[in-house]
Legacy VTK file of the C-alpha trace (Angstrom):
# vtk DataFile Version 3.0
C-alpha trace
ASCII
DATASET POLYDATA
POINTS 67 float
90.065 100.065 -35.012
92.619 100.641 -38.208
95.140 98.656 -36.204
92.585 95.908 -35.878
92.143 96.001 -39.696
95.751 95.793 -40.310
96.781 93.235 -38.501
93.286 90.932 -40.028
94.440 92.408 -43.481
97.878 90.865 -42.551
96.530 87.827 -41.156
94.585 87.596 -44.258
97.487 87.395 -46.560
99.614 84.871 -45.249
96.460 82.556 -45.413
96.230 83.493 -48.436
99.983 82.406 -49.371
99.708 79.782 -47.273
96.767 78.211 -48.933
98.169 76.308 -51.952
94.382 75.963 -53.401
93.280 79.206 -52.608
96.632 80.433 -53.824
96.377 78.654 -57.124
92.717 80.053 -57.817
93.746 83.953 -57.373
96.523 82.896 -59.635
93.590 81.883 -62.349
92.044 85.312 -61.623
95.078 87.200 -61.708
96.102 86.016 -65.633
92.134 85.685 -66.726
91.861 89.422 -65.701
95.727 90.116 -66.962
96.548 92.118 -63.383
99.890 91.675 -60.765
99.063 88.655 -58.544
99.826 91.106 -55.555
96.836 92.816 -56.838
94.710 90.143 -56.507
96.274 89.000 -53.157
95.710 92.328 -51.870
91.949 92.953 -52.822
90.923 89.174 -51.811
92.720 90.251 -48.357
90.777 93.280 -48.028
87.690 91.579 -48.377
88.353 88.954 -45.754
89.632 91.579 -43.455
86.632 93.895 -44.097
84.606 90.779 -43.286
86.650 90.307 -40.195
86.152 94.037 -38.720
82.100 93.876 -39.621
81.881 91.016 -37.753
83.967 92.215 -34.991
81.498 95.033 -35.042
78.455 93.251 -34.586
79.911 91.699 -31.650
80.736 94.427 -29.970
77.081 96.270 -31.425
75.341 93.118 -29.368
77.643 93.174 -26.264
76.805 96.994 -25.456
73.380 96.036 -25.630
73.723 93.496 -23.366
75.398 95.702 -20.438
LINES 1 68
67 0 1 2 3 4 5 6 7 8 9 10 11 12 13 14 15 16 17 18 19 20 21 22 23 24 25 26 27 28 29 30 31 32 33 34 35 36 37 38 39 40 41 42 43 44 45 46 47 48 49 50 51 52 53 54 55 56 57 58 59 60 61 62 63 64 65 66
């Protein structure tokens, strides 16, 4: 399971990077709250990768029911 959340932590990121938008609003957070962009990067990739593993739970939770 942590190498699940690593690699959607990962994954994460780079959309992150990748998204110019996205990118530019955790820029506005980063100076509004006066921390390191990688900061900011890093918690908002967290979050999508906790999001990621719950729902990869859930999924699993409804396919051992199932069987």
């Amino acid at each position: 399971m942590e190498n699940f959340f690593d690699e959607a932590a990962i994954s994460a990121m780079n959309a992150i990077i990748s998204n110019k938008q996205l990118y530019a609003d955790l820029q506005s957070i980063a100076i509004s709250d006066k921390v390191a962009m990688n900061t900011v990067i890093a918690e908002r990739a967290f979050d999508i990768a906790k999001a990621m593993l719950d729902e990869h739970n859930k999924r699993c939770t409804k396919e051992i029911k199932v069987y």
